[in-house]
N, C-alpha and C positions, 0 to 999 in steps of 0.2 A: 504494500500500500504506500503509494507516495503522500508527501506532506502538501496541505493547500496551499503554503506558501509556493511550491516546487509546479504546482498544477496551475496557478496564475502567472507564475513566469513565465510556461510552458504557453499557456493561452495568448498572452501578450507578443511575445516571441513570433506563432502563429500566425498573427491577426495582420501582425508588420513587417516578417520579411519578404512580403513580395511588395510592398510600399518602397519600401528601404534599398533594394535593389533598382528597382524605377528611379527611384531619387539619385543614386550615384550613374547610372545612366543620363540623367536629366545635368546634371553637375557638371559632367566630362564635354556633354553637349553643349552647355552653357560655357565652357572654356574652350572650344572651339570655334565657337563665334567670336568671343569677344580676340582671340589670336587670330582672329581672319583678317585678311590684307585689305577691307574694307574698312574693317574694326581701327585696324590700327592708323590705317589711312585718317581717322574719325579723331582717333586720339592727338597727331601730328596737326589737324587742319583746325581743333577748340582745344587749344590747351586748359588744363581744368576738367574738363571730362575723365580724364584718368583717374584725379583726385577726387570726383564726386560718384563712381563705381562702388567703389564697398558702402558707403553709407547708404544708395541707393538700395542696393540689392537689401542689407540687413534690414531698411525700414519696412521692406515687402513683408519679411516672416514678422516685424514686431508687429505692424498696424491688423493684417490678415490673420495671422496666430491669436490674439485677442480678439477677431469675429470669429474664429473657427471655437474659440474655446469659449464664448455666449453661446453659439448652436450648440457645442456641447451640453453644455449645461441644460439649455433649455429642452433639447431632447431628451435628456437624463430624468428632467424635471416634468416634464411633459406638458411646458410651456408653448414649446414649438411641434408641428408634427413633420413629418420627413415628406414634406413635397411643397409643391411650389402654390399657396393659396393664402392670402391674406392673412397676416398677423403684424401685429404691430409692433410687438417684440422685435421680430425678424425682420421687419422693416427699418426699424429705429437703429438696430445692431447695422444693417447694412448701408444705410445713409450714412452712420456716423464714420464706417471702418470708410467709405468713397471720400466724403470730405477731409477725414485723417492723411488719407494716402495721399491725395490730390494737394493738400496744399504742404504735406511735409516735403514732398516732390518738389515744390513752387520753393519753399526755403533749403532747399540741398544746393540747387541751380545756386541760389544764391550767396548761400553760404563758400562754395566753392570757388565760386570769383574772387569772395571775400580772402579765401585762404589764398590763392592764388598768389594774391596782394601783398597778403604780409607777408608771406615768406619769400617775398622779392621777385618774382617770376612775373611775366607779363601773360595772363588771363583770356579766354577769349571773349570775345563780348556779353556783358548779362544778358541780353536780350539772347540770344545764341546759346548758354550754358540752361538758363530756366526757361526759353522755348524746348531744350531738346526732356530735361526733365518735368515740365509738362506733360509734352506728348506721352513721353514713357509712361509719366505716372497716370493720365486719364486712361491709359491702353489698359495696363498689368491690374488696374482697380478693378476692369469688366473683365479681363479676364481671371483673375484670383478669386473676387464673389463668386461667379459663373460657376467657376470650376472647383471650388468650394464646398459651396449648396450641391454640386449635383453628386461630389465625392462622396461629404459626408451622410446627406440623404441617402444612397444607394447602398453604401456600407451600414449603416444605420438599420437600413430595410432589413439587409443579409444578416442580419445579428453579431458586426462588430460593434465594438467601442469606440465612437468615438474622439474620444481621449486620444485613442491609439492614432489617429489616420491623422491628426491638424496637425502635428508639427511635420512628419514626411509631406505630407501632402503642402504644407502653405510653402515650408522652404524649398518643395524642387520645383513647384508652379511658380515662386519668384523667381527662383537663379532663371528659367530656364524662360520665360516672357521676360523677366526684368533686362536681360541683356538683350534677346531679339528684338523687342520696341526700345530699347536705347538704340539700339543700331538700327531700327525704320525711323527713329526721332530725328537720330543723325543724317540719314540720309533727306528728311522733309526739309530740317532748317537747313541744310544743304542748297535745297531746291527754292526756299521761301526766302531766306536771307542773303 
């Protein structure tokens, strides 16, 4: 007879390596884009774009990991149900996580001009650094809710946890849109500026 702490590990373990595997999948993919000769061509032509890559990407898992773990909860709780119908809850958690990301996006841009600045380096234009984290950030917001809701809902249905799926699931839907729409961002203010 094994012990229930041994049979939750065992369960949890389960539930997340084929999550888990997807995600370093998703990861490798996400670092091939951004080593792509476009990419880098991107990095060369807005200086600061370099500089504003990792805080982009980690704000995807913090602002998204906080609406995935409300649907948790509220499926737990039996606040929410797992499919796509009016609630307010769900609604409020997912307005708030678009507005969070949308405009931490708008202060990254900026912030990274700012650093740019002080530590002596000539920036590429703000208009140019928070146009291109705009774009990114309104794109990766529809696609992380999106892809989110229909994760956890369908995992949910199957009788996973929850719990288990938000953090594979928010960090490798950021890495892996967070650098493809900074590289379609790149490529628009490219075309617009």
């Amino acid at each position: 007879m094994t012990s229930p702490v041994l049979e939750d590990a065992y369960e949890i373990y389960r539930e997340t390596i084929l999550i888990l595997v997807v995600a370093l999948g998703g990861g490798l993919f996400a670092g091939a884009v951004l080593g792509g000769e476009e990419m880098l061509a991107g990095f060369e032509r807005y200086p600061g774009l370099l500089v504003l890559v990792p805080a982009f990407l980690a704000t995807r898992g913090n602002v998204y990991g906080a609406l995935g773990a409300r649907i948790a909860s509220g499926l737990h709780q039996g606040l929410i149900e797992p499919r796509f119908t009016w609630n307010r809850r769900l609604f409020n958690a997912v307005a708030a996580s678009l507005i969070n990301g949308v405009f931490i996006s708008i202060f990254i841009g900026f912030l990274a001009w700012l650093t740019m600045h002080v530590i002596g380096r000539e920036p590429a234009a703000l208009i140019e650094l928070v146009g291109i984290t705009f774009i990114a950030g309104v794109l990766t917001a529809v696609v992380l809710i999106v892809g989110l809701l229909i994760l956890i809902f369908a995992g949910y249905k199957y009788g996973l946890d929850p719990d288990n799926l938000v953090g594979p699931i928010v960090t490798t839907l950021g890495d892996i849109f967070g650098v493809v729409f900074l590289y379609v961002a790149v490529i628009t203010i490219g075309v617009i500026v």
